[in-house]
TORDREN-35517 format. One record per residue (C-alpha): residue number from 1; x, y, z. Coordinates in Angstrom, 2 decimals. Layout:
# residues N
   num      east     north        up
   NUM         X         Y         Z
...
This chain:
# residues 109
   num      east     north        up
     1     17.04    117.31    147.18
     2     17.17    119.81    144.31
     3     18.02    118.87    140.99
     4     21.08    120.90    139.18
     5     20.53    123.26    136.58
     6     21.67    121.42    132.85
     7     22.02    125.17    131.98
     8     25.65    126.16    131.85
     9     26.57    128.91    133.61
    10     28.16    131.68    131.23
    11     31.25    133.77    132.36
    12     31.62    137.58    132.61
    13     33.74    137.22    129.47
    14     31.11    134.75    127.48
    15     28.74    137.32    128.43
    16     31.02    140.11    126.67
    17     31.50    138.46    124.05
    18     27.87    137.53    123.89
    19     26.96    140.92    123.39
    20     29.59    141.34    120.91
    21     28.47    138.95    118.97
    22     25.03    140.18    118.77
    23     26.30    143.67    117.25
    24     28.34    142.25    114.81
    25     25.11    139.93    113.39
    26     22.95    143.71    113.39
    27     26.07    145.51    111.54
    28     25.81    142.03    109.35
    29     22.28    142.73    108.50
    30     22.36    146.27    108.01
    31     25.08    145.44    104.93
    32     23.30    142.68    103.71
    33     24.68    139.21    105.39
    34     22.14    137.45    106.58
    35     23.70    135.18    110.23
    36     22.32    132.07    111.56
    37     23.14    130.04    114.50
    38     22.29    126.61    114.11
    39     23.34    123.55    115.20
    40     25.84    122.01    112.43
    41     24.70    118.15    112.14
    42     28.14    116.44    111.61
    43     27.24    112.88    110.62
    44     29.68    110.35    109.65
    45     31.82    110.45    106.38
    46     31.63    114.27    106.34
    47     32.49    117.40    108.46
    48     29.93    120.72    108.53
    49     31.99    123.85    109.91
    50     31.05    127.48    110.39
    51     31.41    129.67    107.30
    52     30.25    131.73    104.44
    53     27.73    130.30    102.05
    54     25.27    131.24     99.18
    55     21.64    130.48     99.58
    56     19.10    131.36     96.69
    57     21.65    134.17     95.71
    58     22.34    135.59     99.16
    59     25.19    135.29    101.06
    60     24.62    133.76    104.75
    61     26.83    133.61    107.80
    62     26.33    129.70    109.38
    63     27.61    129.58    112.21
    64     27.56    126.35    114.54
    65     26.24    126.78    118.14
    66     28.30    123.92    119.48
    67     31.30    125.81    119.06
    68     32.46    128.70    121.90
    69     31.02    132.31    121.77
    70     34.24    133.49    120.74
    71     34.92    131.54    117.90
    72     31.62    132.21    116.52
    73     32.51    136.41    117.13
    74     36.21    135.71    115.24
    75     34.55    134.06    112.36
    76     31.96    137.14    111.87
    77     34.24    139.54    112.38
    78     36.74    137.78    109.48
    79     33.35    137.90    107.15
    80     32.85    141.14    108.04
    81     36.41    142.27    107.13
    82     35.63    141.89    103.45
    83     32.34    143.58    103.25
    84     31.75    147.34    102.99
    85     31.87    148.97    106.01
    86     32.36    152.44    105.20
    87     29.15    153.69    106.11
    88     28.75    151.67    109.40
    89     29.59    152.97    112.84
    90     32.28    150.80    114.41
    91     33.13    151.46    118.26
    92     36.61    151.09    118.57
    93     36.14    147.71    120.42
    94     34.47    146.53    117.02
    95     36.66    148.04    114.63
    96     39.70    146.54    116.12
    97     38.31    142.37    116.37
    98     37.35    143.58    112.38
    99     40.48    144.67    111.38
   100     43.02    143.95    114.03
   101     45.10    146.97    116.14
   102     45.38    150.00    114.13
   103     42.89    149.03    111.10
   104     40.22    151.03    109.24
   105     37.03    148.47    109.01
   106     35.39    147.70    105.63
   107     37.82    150.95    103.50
   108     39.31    150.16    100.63
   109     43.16    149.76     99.96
């Protein structure tokens, strides 16, 4: 009898969302935010969550691999919304999880 994969099988969607995800971490590096995936060790008397951090002076996205793909891409793209963007190429697929319906990416007020 075969054995069953332990691998998940991803969705069309997951696999979107995937890819997403992997543009938003290269328009993070190009402006300077470093990303890592990693898993978040949550051991007991405290709680570890995705989120923005400073590490020997640079900022760095953590973001926890336990959690679904498109959490992690929400969470980027809300970092994102605060850095300059201005000089970035944003499809309008991007621009929009950025900035929301409408918005104008990483310009000032």
């Amino acid at each position: 009898m075969a054995k069953k994969s332990k691998a998940a099988k991803t969705s069309p969607a997951d696999e979107h969302n995937r890819a997403l995800l992997d543009r938003l971490k290269e328009i993070a590096d190009s402006v300077g935010l470093e990303v890592r995936e990693e898993k978040l060790h949550r051991d007991a008397g405290y709680s570890v969550q995705s989120g923005l951090c400073t590490v020997d002076g640079k900022e760095v996205m953590l973001l926890d691999r336990k959690v679904p793909v498109a959490e992690r891409l929400e969470l980027l793209a809300i970092a994102l919304k605060e850095s300059d963007l201005a000089g970035q190429y944003l499809d309008p697929e991007l621009r929009e999880l950025i900035d929301g319906p409408g918005g104008s990416a990483g310009t000032p007020a």
